[in-house]
RODO-2510 file (C-alpha; in nm, 4 decimals, decimal comma):
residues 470
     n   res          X          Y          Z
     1     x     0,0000     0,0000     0,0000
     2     x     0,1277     0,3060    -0,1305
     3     x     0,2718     0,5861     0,1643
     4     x     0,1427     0,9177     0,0859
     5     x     0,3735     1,1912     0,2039
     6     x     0,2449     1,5577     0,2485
     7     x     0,5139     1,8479     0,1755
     8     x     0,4341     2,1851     0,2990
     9     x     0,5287     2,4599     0,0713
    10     x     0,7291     2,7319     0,2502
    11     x     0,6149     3,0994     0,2719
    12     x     0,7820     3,4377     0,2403
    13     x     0,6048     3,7534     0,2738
    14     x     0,6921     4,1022     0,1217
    15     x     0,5550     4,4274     0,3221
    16     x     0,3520     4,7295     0,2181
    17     x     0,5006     5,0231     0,1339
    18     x     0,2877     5,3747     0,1056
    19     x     0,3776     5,7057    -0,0606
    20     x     0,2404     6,0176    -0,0806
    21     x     0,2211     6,1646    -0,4211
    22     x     0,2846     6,5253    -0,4465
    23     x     0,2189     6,6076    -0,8161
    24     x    -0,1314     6,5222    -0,7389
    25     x    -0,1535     6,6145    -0,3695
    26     x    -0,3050     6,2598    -0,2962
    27     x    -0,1960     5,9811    -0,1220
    28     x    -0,1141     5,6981    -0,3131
    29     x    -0,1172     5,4000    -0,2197
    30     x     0,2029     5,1941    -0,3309
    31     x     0,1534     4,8314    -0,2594
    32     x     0,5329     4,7489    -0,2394
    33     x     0,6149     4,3769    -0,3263
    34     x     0,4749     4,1370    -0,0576
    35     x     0,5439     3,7946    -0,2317
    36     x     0,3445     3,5460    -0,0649
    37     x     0,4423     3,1661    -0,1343
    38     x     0,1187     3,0867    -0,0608
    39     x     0,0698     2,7787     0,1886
    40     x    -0,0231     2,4182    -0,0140
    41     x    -0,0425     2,0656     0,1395
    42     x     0,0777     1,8667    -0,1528
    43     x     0,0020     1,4989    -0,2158
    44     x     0,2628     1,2891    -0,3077
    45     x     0,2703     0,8857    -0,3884
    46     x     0,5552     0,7307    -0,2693
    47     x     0,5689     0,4848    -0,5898
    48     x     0,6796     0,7743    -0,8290
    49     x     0,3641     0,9376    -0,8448
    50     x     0,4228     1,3053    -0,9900
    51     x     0,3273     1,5632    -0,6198
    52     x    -0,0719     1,6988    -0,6328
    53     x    -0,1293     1,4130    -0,8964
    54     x    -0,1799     0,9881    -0,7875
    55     x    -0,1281     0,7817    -1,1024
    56     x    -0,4566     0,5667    -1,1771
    57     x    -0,5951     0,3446    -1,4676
    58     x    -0,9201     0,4977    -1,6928
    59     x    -1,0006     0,7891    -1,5902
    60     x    -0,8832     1,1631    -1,7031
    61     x    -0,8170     1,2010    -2,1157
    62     x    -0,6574     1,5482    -2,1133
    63     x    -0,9243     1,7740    -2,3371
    64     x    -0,6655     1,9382    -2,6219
    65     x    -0,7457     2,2312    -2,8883
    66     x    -0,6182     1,9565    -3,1542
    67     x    -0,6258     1,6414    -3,2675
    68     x    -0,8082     1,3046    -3,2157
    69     x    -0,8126     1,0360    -2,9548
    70     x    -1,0833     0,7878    -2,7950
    71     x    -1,1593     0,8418    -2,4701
    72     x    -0,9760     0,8478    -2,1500
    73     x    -0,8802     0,5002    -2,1272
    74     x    -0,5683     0,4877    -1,9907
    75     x    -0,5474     0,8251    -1,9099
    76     x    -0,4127     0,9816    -1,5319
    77     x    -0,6727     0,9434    -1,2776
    78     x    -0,8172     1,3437    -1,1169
    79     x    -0,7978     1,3909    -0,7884
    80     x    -0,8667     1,6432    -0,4834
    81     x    -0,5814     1,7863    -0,3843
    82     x    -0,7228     1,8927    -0,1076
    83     x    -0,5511     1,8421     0,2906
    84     x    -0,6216     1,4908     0,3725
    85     x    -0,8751     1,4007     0,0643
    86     x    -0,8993     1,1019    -0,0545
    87     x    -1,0181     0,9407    -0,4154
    88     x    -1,1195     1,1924    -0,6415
    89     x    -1,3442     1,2585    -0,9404
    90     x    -1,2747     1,1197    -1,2580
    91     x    -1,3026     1,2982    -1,5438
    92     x    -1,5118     1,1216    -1,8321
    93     x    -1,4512     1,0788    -2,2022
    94     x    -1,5011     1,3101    -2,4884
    95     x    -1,3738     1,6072    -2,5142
    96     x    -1,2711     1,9637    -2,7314
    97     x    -1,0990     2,0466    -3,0246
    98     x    -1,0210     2,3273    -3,2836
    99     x    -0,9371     2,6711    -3,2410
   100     x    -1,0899     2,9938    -3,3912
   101     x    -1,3693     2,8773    -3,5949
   102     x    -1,2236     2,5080    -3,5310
   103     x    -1,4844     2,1998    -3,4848
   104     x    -1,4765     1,8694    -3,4025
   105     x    -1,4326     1,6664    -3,0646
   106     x    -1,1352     1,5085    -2,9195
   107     x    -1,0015     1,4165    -2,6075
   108     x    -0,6545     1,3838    -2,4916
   109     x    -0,5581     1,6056    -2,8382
   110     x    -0,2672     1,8082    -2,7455
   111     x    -0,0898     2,1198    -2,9468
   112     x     0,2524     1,9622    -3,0944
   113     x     0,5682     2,2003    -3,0604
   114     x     0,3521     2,4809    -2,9908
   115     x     0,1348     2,5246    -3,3315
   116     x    -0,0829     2,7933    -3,3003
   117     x    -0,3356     2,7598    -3,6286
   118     x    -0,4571     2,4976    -3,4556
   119     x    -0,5933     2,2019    -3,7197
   120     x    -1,0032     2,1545    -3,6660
   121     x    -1,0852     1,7930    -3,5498
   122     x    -1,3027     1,5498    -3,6993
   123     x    -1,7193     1,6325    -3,6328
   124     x    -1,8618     1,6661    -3,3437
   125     x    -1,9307     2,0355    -3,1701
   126     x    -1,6872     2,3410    -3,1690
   127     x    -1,4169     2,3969    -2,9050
   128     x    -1,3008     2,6461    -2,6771
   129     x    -1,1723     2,9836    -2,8886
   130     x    -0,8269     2,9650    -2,8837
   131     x    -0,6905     3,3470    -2,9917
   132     x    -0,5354     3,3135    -3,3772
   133     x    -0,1701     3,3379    -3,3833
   134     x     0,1277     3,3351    -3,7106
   135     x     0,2552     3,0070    -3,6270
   136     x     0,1767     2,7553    -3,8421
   137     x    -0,0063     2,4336    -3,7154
   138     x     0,1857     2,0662    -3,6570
   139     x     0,0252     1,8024    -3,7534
   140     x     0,1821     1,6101    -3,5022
   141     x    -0,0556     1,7937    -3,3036
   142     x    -0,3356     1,4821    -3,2989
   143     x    -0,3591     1,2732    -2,9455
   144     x    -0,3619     0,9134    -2,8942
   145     x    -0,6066     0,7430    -2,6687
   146     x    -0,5929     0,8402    -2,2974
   147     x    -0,4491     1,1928    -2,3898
   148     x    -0,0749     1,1497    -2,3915
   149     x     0,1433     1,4229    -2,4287
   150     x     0,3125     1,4587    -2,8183
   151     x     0,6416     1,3285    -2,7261
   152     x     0,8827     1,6008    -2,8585
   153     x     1,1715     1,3055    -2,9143
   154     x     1,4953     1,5381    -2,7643
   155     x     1,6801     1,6053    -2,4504
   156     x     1,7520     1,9025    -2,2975
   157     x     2,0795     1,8730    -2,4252
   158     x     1,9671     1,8479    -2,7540
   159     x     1,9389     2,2698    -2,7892
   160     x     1,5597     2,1768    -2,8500
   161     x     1,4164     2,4994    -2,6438
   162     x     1,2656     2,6612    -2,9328
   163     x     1,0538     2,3869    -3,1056
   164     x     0,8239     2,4296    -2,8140
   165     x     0,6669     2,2003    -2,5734
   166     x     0,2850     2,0461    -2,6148
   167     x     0,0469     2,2173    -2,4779
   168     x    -0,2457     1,9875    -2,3112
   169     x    -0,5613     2,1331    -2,1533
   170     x    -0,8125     1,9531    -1,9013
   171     x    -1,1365     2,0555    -1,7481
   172     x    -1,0235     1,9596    -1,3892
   173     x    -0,9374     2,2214    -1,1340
   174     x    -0,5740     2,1910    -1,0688
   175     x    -0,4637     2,3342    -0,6867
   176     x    -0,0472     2,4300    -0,8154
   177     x     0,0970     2,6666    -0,5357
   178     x     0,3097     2,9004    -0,6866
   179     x     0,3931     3,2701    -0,6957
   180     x     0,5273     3,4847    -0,9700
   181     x     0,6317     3,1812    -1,2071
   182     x     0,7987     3,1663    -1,4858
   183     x     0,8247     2,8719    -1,7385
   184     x     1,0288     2,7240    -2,0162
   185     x     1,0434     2,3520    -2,2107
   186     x     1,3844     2,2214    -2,1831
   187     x     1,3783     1,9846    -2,4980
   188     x     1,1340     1,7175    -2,2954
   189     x     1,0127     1,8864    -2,0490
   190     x     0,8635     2,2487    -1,9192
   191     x     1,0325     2,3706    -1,5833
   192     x     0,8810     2,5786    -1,3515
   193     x     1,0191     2,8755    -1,1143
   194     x     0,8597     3,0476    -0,8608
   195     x     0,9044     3,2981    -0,5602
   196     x     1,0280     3,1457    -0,2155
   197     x     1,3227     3,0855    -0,0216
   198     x     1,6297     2,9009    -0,2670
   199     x     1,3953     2,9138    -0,5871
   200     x     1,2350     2,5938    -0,6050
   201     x     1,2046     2,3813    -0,9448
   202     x     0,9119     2,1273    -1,0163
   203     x     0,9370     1,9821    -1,3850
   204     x     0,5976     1,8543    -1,5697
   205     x     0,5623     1,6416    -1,9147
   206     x     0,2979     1,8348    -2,0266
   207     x     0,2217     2,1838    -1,8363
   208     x    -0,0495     1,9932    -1,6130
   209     x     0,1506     1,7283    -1,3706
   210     x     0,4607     1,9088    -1,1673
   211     x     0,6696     1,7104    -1,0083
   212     x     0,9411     1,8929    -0,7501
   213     x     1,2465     1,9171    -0,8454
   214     x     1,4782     2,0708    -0,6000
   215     x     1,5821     2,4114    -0,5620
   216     x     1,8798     2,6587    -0,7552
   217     x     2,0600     2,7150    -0,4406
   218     x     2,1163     2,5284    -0,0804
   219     x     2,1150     2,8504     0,0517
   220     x     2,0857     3,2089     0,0247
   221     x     2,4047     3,4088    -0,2045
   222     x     2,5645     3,5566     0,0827
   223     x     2,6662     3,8671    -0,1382
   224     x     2,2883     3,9637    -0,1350
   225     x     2,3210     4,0817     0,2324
   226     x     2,6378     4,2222     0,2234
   227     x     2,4982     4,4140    -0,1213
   228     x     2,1822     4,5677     0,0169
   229     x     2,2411     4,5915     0,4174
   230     x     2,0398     4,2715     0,5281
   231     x     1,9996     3,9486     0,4316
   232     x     1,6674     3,8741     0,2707
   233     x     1,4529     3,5604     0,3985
   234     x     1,4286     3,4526     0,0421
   235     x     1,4622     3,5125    -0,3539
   236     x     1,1671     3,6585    -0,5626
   237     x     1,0551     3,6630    -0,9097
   238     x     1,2872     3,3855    -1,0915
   239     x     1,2980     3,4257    -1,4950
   240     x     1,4433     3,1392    -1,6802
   241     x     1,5417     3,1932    -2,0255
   242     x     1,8050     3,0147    -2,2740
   243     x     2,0031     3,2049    -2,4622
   244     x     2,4332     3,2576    -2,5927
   245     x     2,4916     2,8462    -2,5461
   246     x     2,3472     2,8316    -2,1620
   247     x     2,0668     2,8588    -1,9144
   248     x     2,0059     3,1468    -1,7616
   249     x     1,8239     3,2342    -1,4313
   250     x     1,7461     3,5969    -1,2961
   251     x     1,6505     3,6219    -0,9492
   252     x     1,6188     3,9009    -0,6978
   253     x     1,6487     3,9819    -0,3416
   254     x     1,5475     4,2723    -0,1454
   255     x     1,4596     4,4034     0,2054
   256     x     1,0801     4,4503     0,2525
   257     x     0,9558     4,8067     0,1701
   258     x     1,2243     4,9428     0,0172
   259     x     1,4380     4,9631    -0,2886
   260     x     1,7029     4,8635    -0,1670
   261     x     1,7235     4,5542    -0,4268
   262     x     1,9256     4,3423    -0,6066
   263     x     1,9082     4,1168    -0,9327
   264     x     2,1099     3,8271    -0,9621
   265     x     2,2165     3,5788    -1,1996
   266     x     2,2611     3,1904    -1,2222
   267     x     2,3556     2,9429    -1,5237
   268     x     2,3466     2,6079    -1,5935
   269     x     2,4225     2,4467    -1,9415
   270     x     2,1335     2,1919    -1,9201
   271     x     1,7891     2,1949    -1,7580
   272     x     1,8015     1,8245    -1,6894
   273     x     1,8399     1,7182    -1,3274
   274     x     1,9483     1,3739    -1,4646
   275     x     2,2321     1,5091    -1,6181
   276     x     2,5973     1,5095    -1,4868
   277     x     2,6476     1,8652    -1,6620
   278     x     2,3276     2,0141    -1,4379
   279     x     2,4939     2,2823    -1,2210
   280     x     2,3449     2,6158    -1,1262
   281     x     2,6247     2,8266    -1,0870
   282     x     2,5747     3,1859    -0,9344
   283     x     2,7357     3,4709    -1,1464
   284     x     2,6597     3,7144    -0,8712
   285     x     2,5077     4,1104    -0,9043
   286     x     2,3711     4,2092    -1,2635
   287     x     2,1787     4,5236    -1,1332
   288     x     2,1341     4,7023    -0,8155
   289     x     1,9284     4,9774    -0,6808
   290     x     1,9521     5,2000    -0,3519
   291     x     1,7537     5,4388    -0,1652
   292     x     1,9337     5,6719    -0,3519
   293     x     1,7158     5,5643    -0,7066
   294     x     1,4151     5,6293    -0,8416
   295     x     1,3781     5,2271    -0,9384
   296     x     1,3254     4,9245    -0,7483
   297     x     1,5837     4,6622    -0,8894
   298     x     1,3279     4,3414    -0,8522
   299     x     1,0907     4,1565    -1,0868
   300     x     1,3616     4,0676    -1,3518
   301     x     1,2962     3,9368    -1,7252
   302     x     1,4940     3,8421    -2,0566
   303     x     1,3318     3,9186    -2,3756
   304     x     1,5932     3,8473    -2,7054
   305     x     1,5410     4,1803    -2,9526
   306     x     1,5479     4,1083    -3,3001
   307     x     1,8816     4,0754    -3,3542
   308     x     1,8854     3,8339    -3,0994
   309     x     2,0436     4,0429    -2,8332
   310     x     1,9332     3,9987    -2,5023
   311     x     1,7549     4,2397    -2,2508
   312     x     1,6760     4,2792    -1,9097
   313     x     1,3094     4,4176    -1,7957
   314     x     1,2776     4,4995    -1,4317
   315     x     1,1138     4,6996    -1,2120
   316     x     0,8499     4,7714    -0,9348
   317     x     0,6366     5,0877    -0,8190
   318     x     0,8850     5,3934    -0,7763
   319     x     0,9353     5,5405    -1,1159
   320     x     0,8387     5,2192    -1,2987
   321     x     0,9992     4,9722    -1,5321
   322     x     1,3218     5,0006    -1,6686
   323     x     1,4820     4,8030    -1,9492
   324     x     1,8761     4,7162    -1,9716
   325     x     2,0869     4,5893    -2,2741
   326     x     2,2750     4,3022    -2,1683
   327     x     2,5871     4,1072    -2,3180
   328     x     2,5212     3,7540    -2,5318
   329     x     2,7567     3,5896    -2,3934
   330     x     2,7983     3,6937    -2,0409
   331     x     2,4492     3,7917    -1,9367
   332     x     2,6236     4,0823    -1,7529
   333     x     2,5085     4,4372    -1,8693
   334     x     2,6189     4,5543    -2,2128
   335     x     2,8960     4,7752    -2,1995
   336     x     2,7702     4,9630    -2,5656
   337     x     2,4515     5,0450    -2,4216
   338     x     2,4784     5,1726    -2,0635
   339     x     2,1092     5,3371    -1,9967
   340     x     1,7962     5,2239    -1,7940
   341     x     1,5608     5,2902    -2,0192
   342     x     1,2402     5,3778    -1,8766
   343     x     0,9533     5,1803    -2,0562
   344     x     0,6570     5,2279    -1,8111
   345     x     0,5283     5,4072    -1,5410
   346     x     0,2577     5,5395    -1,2887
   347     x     0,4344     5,7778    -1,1414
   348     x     0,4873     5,5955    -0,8160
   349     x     0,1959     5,3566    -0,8148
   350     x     0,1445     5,0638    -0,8499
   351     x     0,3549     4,8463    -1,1493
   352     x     0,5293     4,5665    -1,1622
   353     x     0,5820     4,2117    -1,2864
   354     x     0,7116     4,3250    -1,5892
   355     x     0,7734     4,1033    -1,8981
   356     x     0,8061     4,1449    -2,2704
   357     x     0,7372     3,9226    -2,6352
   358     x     0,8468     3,9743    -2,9458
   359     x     0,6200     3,9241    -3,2444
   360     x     0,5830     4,0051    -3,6003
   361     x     0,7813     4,3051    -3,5555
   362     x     0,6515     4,4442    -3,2749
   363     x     0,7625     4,3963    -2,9252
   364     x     0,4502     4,3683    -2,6443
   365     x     0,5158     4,5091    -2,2462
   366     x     0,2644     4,2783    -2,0593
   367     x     0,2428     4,4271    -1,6575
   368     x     0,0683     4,3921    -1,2906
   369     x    -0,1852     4,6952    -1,1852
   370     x    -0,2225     4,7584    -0,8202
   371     x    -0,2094     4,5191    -0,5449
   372     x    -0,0570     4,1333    -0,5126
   373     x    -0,0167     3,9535    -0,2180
   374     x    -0,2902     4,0125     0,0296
   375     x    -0,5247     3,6767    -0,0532
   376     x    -0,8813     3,7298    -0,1655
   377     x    -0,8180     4,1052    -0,1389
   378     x    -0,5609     4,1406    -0,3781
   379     x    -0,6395     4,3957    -0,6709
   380     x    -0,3853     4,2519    -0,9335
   381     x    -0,4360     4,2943    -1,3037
   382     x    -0,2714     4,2223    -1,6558
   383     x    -0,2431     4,5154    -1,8323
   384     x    -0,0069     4,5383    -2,1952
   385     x     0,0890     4,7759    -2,4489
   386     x     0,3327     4,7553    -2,7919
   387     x     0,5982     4,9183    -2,9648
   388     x     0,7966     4,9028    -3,2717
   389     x     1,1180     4,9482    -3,0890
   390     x     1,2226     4,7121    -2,7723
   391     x     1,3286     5,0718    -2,6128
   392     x     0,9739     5,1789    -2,6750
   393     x     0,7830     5,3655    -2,6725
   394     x     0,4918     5,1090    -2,5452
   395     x     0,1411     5,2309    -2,6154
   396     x    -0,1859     5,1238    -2,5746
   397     x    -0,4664     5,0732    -2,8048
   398     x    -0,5805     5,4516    -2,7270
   399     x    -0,2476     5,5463    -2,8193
   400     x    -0,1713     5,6108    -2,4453
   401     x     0,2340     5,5725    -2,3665
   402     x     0,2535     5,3284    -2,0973
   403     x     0,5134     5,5451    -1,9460
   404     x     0,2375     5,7568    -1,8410
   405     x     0,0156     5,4602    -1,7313
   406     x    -0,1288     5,3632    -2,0420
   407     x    -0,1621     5,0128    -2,0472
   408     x    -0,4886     4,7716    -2,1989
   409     x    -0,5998     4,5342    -1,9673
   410     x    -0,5987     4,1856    -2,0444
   411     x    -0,7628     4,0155    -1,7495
   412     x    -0,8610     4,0882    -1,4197
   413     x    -1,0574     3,9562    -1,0718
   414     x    -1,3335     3,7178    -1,1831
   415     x    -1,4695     3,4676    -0,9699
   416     x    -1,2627     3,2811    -0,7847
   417     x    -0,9969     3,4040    -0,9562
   418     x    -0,8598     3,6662    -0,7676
   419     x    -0,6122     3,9562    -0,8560
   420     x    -0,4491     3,7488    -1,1663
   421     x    -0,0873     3,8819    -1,2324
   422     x     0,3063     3,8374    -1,1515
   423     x     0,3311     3,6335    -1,4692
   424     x     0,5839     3,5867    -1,7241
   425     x     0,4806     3,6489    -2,1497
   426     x     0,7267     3,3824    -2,2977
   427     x     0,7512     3,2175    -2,6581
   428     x     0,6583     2,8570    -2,6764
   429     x     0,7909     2,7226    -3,0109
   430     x     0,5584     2,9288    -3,2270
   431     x     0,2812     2,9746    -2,9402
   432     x     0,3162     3,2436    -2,6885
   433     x     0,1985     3,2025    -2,3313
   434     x     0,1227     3,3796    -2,0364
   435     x     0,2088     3,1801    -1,6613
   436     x     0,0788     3,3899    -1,3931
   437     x    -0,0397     3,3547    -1,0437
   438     x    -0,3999     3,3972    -0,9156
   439     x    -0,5391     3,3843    -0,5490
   440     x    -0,8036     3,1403    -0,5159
   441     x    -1,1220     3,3404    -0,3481
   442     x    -1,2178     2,9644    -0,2985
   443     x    -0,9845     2,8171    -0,0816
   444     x    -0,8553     3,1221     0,1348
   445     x    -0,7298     3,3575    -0,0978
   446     x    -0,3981     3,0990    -0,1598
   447     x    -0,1997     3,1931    -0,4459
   448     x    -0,1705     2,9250    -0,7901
   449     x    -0,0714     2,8446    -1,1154
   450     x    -0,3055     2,9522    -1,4065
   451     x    -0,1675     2,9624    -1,8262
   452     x    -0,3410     3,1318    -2,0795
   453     x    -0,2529     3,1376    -2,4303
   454     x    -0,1803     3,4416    -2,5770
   455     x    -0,3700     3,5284    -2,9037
   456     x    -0,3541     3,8649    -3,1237
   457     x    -0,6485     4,0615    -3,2947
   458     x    -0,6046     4,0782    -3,6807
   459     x    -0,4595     4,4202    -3,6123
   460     x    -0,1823     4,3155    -3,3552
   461     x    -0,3056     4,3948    -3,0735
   462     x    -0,2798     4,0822    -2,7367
   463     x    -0,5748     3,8808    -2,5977
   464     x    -0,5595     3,6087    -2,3561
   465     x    -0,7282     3,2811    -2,4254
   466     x    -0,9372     3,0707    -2,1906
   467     x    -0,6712     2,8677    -1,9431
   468     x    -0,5654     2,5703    -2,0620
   469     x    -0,6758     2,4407    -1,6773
   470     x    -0,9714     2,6300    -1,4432
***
């Protein structure tokens, strides 16, 4: 009989900060980062079953935008990951396919390497709208029986990152603890980063079962403390992105309610645990901010310009986002391009969580409105805005520059799900995503994993699909 072991997920905290605004003469309210790694009792089977998921026979065939398959026979088996539940609900057969004006049923149909025109199935009634995109669909895309995952045939090794991983989609509630994620597939398999103590890692086959996978550091970089004054009770805001040969990892730490911040930066040349080359090796400061700036150095990002050069997006409340050139092959700051360019502000309030895409020529800002980290009373929302230049400037539809607080919002509170932002806009072969964190209004405000495809209107501008799990 199979041992179940429950694993606590650790919590940090990040305080409030307040300023007073004295263009306007009002007080504004600056909700500085409080990062809450919300609390989660996670299931785990002791026979190698994947944490928050058991392994079971029948059951679950994961519903995909794509493709055809027969059921869920020999699918994974749903259940509540609730404290101390037991059994679980399966999930029966049948299920959607087809995108924008797509048709036809399937279940277990997954999105191969990331296609975006994604290929209508065969009869049956029309499936969820999945936002049009330029990539062009894989017909690898269709789903066996049971809904298995299109197995993308490459290691992490393999310098496979930008074919994309599958993207599978299921009706079940999924209860993922994380805050401010951030995602990538490896070669065979996405990894996921999120805010709390030494970074923690959980790896998944198909962006619906995590399994943990240890953590970037054993301990706190003790140049952190001796950096900003203080040694912060954990790392924030991890963004994993693959570029110049290697992995890299931005992190940041910071002393609650103040700017006093740094971002940091780790590589590894594989993403595979397995492998004898996996090493996360700590490169030490990339940016810094003091009391003395107008910027908060937290809430890092890599976006890759056209040319392929890579650049760092940071920032939260103060003056707002800034953007840094940095160098291919070091991941340090560019010596050529010296400047913080400012990208996006409220002039003290609230912004954050910033992230950028590039697409079709045009480079898209996606960040977080007003107020994370207090539960069911978090204000959070996704707001974006594009330019034709990665230095900007970013407007909105309205033609309002972002840099004076322009921004289209993209989602917000609905439901149970609760001040939705801290997420990370990323490139998923030729799909784009957007992995976030909402607070669950349903089970005390706790903080999880939601994705969302990211679509565009016929004239550019970013929508976000339905999640590919409630």
């Amino acid at each position: 009989m199979a041992h179940l072991i429950a694993v606590q997920a650790h919590v940090t905290r990040r305080s409030f900060r307040v300023q007073r605004g004295l263009a306007s003469g009002e007080l504004r309210a600056a909700w500085s980062a409080v990062r809450m790694m919300a609390s989660a009792t996670l299931l785990m089977g002791a026979c190698g079953g994947h944490p928050r998921s058991l392994q079971g026979s029948g059951g679950v065939g994961e519903i995909g935008y794509a493709g055809a398959g027969n059921g869920g026979g020999g699918g994974r088996q749903a259940r509540d990951w609730s404290p101390g539940a037991s059994g679980g609900q399966a999930v029966g057969t049948g299920g959607m396919a087809g995108g924008t004006g797509g048709s036809g049923q399937a279940s277990g149909g997954t999105i191969g390497s990331g296609g975006a025109d994604v290929p209508t199935g065969a009869g049956g009634a029309a499936g969820p709208d999945v936002p049009p995109d330029a990539g062009p669909a894989d017909s690898s895309a269709a789903g066996g029986a049971g809904g298995s995952p299109v197995d993308q045939g490459s290691s992490p090794d393999a310098g496979s990152v930008a074919v994309g991983g599958p993207i599978t989609t299921s009706p079940q509630h999924l209860d993922i603890g994380v805050h401010d994620p951030s995602m990538i597939w490896s070669g065979n398999q996405y990894l996921l980063f999120t805010t709390g103590g030494t970074l923690a890692i959980r790896t998944s086959p198909d962006d619906l079962h995590w399994a943990d996978a240890g953590k970037v550091f054993t301990a706190v970089p003790a140049w952190i403390a001796a950096a900003i004054g203080s040694a912060p009770d954990g790392l924030w805001a991890p963004d994993i992105s693959s570029f110049g040969g290697t992995f890299h990892l931005y992190y940041a730490g910071s002393t609650f309610g103040s700017n006093a911040s740094v971002i940091g930066q780790a590589t590894s040349p594989t993403l595979d645990p397995a492998s004898p080359r996996y090493h996360w090796t700590d490169l030490g400061r990339v940016v810094q901010s003091t009391k003395a700036d107008n910027f908060n150095a937290i809430d890092p990002n890599v976006v890759l310009d056209a040319a392929g050069t890579p650049w760092l997006v940071f920032g939260s409340f103060w003056d707002g986002i800034r953007l840094r050139k940095l160098d291919v092959v070091t991941g340090m700051p560019a010596t050529d391009d010296p400047v913080y360019h400012p990208i996006a502000s409220r002039g003290g309030g609230a912004i954050e969580g910033p992230s950028i895409i590039l697409r079709g020529g045009s480079y898209y800002l996606f960040v977080s409105f007003d107020a994370c980290c207090q539960g069911a009373a978090s204000t959070y929302r996704t707001m974006a805005g594009r330019a034709t230049a990665i230095t900007g400037p970013y407007l909105d539809r309205s033609g309002k520059n972002m840099m004076q607080g322009g921004g289209d919002q993209l989602i917000a509170s609905s439901g149970r799900y609760i001040g939705p932002g801290g997420g990370t806009a990323w490139k998923n072969g030729a799909t784009y995503l957007y992995t976030f964190h909402y607070y669950d209004g349903q089970d005390g405000g706790i903080s999880k994993l939601q994705i969302r495809p990211i679509g565009f209107t016929q004239d550019g501008w970013p929508t976000l699909g339905a999640p590919l799990f409630p």
